[in-house]
C-alpha positions in Angstrom: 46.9 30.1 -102.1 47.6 27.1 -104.6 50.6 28.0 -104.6 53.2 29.8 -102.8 53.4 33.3 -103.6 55.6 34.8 -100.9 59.3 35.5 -102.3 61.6 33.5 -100.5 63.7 36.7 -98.9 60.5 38.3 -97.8 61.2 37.3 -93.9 64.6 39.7 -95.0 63.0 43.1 -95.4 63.1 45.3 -92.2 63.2 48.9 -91.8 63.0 49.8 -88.1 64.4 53.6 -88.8 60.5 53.6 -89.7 59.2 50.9 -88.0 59.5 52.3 -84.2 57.5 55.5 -85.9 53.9 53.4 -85.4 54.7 53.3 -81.9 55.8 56.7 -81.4 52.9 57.7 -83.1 51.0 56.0 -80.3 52.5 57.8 -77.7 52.1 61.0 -79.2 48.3 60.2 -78.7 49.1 59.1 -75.3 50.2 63.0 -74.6 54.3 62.1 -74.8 55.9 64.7 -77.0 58.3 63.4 -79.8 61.6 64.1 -80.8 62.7 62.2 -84.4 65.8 61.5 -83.8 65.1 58.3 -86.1 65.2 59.3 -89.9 67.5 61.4 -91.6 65.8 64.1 -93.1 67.7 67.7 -92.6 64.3 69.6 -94.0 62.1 67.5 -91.9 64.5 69.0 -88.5 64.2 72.2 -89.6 67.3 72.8 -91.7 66.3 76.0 -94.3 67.0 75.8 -98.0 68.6 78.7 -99.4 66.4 80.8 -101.2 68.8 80.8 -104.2 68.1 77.1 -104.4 64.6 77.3 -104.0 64.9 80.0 -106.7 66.3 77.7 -109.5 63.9 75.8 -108.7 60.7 77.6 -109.4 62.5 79.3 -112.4 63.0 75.8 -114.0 58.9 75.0 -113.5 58.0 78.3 -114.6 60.3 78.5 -117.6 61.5 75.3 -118.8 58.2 73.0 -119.9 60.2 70.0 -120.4 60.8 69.2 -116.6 57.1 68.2 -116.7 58.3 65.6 -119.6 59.9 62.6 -119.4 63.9 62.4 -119.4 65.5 59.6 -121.5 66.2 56.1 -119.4 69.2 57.2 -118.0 68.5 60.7 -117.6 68.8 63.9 -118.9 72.0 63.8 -121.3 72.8 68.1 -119.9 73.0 66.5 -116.1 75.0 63.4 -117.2 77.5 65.3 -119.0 77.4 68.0 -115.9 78.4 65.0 -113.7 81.0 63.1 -116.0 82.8 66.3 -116.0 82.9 67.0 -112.8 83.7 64.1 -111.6 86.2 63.2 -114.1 87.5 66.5 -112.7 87.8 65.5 -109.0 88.9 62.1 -109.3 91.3 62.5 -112.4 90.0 59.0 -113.5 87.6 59.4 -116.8 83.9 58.8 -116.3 81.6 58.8 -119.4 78.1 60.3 -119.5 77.0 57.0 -120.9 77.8 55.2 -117.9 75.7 57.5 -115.8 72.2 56.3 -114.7 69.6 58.3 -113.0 67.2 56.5 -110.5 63.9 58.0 -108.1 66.4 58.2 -105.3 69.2 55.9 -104.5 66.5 53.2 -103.4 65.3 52.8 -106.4 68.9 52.4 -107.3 69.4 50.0 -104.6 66.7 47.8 -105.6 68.3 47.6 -108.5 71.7 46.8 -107.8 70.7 43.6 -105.9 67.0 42.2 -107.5 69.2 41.7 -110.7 72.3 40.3 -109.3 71.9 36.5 -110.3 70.5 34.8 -106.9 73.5 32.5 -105.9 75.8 36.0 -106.1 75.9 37.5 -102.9 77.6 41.1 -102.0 79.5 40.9 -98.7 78.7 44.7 -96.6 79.7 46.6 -93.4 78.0 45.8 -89.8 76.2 47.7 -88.9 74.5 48.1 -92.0 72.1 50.6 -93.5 69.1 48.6 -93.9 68.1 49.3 -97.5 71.2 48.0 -98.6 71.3 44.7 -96.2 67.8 43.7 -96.1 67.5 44.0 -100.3 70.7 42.2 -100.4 68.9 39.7 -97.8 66.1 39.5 -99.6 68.0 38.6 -102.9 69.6 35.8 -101.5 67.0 34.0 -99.3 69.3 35.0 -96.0 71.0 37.2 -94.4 73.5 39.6 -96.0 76.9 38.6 -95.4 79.0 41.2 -93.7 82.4 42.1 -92.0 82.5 44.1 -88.7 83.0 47.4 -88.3 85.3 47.6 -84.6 84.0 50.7 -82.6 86.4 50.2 -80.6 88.9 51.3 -83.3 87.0 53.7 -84.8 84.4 51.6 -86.5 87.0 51.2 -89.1 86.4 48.0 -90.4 88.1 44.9 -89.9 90.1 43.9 -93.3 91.3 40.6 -91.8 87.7 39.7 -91.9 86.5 40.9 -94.8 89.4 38.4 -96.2 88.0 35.8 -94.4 84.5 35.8 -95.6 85.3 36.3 -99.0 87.6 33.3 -98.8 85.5 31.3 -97.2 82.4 32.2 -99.2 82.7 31.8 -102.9 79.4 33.1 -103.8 80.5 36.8 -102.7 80.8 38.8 -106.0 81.5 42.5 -104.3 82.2 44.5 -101.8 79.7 46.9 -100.4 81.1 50.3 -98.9 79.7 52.8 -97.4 81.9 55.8 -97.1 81.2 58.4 -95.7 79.3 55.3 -93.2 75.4 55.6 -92.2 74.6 54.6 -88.8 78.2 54.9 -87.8 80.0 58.1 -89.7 83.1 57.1 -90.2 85.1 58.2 -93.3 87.4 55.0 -94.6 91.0 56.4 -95.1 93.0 56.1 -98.3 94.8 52.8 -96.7 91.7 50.7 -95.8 90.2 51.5 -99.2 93.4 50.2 -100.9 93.4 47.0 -99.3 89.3 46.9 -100.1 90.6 46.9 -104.0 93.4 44.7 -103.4 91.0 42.3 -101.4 88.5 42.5 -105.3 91.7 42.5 -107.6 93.3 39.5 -106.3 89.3 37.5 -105.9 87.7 39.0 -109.3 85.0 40.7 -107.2 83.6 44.3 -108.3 83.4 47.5 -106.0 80.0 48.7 -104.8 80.6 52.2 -103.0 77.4 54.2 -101.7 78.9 57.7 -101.4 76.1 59.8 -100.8 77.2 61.6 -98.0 80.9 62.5 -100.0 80.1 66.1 -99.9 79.6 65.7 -96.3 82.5 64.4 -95.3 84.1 66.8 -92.4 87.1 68.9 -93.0 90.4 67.1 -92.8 88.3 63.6 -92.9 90.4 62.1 -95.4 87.7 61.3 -97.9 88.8 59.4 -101.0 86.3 58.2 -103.8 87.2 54.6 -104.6 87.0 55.7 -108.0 90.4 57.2 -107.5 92.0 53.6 -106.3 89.9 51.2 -108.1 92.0 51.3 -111.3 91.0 48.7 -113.9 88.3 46.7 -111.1 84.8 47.1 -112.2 82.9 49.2 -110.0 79.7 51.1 -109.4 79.7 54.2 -107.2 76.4 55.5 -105.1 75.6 59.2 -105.0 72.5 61.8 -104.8 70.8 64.8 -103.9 68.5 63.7 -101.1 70.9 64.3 -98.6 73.2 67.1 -100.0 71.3 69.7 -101.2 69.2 68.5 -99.3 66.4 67.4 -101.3 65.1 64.0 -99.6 61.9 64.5 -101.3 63.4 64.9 -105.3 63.9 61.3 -104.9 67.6 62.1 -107.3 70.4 59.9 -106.9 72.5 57.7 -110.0 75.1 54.9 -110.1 78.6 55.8 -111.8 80.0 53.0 -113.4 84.0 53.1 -114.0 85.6 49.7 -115.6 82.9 48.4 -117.3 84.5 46.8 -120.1 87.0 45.1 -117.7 84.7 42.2 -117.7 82.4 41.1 -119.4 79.9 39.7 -117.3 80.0 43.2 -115.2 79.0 45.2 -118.3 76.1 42.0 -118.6 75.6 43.2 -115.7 75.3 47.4 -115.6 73.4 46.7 -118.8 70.5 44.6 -117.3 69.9 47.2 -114.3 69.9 49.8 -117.5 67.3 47.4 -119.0 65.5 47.3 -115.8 64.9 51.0 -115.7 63.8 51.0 -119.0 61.1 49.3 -118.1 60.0 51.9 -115.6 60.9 54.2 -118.6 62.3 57.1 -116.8 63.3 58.8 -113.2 62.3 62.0 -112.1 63.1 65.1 -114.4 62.7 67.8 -112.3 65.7 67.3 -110.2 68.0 66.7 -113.3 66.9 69.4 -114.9 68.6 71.7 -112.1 71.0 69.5 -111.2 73.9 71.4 -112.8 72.9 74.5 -112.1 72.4 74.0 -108.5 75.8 72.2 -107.9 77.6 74.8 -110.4 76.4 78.2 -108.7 79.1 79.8 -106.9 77.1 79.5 -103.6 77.2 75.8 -103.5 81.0 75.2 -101.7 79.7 77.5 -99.2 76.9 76.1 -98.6 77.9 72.7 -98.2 80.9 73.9 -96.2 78.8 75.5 -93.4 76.4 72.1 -93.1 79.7 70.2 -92.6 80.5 72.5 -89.5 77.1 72.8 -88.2 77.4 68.7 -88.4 80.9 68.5 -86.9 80.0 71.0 -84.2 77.0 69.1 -83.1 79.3 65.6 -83.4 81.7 67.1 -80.2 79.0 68.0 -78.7 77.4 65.1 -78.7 80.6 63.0 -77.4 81.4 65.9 -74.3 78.0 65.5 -73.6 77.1 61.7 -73.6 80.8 60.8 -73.0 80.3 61.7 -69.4 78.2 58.7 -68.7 80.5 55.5 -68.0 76.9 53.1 -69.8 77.8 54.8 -73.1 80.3 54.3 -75.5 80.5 57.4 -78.7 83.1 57.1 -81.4 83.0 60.7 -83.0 81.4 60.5 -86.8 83.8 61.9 -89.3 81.1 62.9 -91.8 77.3 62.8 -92.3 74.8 63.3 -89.7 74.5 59.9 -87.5 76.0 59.3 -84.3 76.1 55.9 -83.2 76.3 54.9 -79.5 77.0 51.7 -77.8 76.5 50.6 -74.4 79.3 49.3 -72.0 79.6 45.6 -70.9 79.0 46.8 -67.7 75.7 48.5 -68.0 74.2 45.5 -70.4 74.7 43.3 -67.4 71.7 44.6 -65.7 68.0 44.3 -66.7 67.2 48.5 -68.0 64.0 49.2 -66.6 62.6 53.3 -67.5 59.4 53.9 -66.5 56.9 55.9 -69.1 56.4 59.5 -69.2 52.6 59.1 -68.1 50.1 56.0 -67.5 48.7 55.9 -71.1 52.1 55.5 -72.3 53.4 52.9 -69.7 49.8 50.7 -71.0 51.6 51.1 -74.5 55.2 50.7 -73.5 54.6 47.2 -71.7 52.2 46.0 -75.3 55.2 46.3 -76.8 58.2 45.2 -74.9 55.7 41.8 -74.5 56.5 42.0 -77.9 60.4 42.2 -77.8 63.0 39.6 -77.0 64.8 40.0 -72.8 68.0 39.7 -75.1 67.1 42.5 -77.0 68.6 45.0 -75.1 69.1 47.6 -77.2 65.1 47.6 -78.4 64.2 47.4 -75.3 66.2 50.2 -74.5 65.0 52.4 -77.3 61.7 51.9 -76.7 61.7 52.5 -73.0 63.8 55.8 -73.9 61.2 56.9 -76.4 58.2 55.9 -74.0 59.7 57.9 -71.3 61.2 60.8 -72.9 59.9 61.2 -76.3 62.8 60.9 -77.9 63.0 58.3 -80.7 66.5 56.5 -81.6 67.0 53.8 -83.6 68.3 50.3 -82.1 71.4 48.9 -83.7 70.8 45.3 -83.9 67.7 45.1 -85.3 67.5 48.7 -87.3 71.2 48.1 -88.6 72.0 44.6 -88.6 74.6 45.3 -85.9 76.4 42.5 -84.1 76.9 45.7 -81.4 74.2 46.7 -79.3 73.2 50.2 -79.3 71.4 53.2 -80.4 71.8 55.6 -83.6 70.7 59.5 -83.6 70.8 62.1 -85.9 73.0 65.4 -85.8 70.0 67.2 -87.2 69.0 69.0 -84.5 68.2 72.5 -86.1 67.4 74.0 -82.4 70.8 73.7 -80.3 69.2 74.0 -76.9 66.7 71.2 -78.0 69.3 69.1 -79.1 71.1 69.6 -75.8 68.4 68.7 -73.9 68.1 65.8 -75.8 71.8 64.8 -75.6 71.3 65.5 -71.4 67.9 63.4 -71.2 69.7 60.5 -72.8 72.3 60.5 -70.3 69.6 61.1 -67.2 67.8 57.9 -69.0 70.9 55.7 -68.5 71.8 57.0 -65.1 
């Protein structure tokens, strides 16, 4: 071309939760049988929705003519009202309809959040990171995201000394990104850690970014605390959805809450240009917002969610009794979602990991593609040996979460419990 036409942050964009699926795919030609342990979708591993769910549902497109329509920009005025109640309820801090937006799933939202950030601001987030939010904020800024560690070997609670460091040391960071309850890692931030994130953006005049999508899925006796409950008088935007608590991955339904806007100016610049930017795309998705209330209202809903947390919870132990018994791996157990994430020992990373393929077809395909991948990739190379050989299909760390720790993350999806603990024992035969 005459000119250059690829944006500068392109090289940023990676998504291996769905990248590794083209070669699973190819194995599953090959005759190897898969197991997705890679994306989180409940409905896609067999987890039922109720049928009084399914029921609001199909009354709404039978009755109600308008959830074919267009909603208003930032959504349906019924569900924003619905929401700043509620949540005004559960936090005690006051949240307006107004400053409710609706996008096609928290993506969308993402997108968002960083493509109109001005390009010298940068938002410092956890590692490991959830890709969507540290490859777009990557791609913003021409380079990597910035990022403080999360210590697995303290929980993965993250390191607050550091986060003070790289927002001292790096002027251009503008927020904090956090992820609570965490995706890969699951652990729920207590009320202390979040305090000093808000002291940390009080005393550096930086605003709060908090993706809580997985808040109704924070275990019992977790600890969860919304930052919107701590964050008194710092601007902040708060991350939620129905993707992955209903669930509903497909409704493509999440919206920002945005608390303190008028405490700076440039902030409410800010929340009014990403408003601006969905005007553009005029609307989000109706359907979803059209139930919205009713779903989260009905009686049925606590009880729901509370036996999903269990399920989750359940699955969690079993997880660490099971793949705790193997001195390679290291499991920290989640306090909320559905992710585990496992990391090797220094011991096992000091020899080459060689697993042979489940048949000859899929050894052809397995050594294509670790030609492909880096000898110091160690956690790849293991994931793609483990899928090649077992079928089942993790995600690596490093490269599908920006970690600085190499390992693996699976879901506690599972809808089948002796599949999933033939899964949990096949990992540890793998590593043996």
């Amino acid at each position: 071309m005459r000119t250059n036409i690829v944006h500068p942050g392109a090289g940023e964009l990676r998504y291996e939760i769905r990248g590794i699926v083209k070669f699973a795919q190819k194995l599953a030609k090959a005759d190897v049988d898969i197991i997705w342990e890679n994306i989180g979708d409940p409905v896609a591993k067999g987890e039922q929705i109720p049928d009084w769910i399914r029921d609001i549902v199909a009354n709404e497109v039978r009755t109600d003519v308008q959830s074919f329509a267009y909603s208003p920009t930032k959504g349906l005025l019924e569900a924003r009202q619905y929401l700043a109640r509620t949540r005004t309820k559960e936090t005690g801090i006051d949240l307006k309809s107004e400053n409710i937006i609706f996008f096609n799933g928290l993506g969308d939202a993402v997108t968002k959040v960083y493509a109109w950030l001005h390009p010298r601001a940068r938002v410092l987030g956890p590692n490991p990171a959830y890709p969507t939010h540290s490859s777009l904020e990557g791609a913003h800024g021409g380079s990597p995201q910035l990022t403080y560690k999360l210590l697995p070997d303290n929980g993965w609670l993250p390191d607050v000394e550091d986060v003070r460091r790289q927002v001292e040391y790096n002027p251009s960071v503008c927020a904090l990104l956090i992820i609570n309850p965490d995706n890969p890692t699951g652990v729920v931030y207590p009320r202390e850690i979040l305090e000093e994130f808000v002291n940390i953006a009080r005393e550096h005049n930086l605003f709060l970014i908090a993706d809580e999508i997985y808040a109704n899925l924070a275990y019992e006796d977790s600890g969860f605390v919304s930052i919107a409950q701590l964050a008194v008088g710092i601007p902040t935007m708060i991350m939620r959805g129905l993707s992955k608590e209903v669930p509903w991955p497909g409704g493509r339904c999440g919206w920002l809450e945005f608390y303190n806007v008028d405490a700076d100016p440039d902030f409410a610049r800010y929340v009014q240009s990403i408003e601006e930017a969905k005007m553009n795309e005029v609307c989000s998705t109706t359907l979803p917002q059209a139930v919205l209330p009713t779903i989260l209202s009905d009686e049925r809903y606590p009880a729901h969610l509370a036996v999903r947390r269990i399920q989750y919870a359940k699955r969690a132990q079993q997880a660490l009794e099971v793949l705790g018994t193997s001195p390679a791996l290291d499991v920290v157990i989640p306090k909320g979602a559905f992710y585990l994430s496992v990391t090797f020992s220094e011991e096992f990373m000091k020899k080459p990991f060689v697993l042979a393929a489940a048949n000859p077809k899929a050894q052809a395909l397995l050594d294509q593609e670790l030609a492909k991948i880096p000898e110091d990739a160690f956690d790849k190379r293991f994931c793609y040996q483990l899928l090649a050989a077992t079928g089942i299909c993790t995600v690596p760390l490093t490269t599908g979460f920006n970690s600085y720790v190499p390992g693996f993350r699976m879901t506690l999806l599972e809808a089948d419990d002796a599949k999933f603990s033939a899964t949990l024992q096949q990992i540890v035969q793998a590593v043996q």
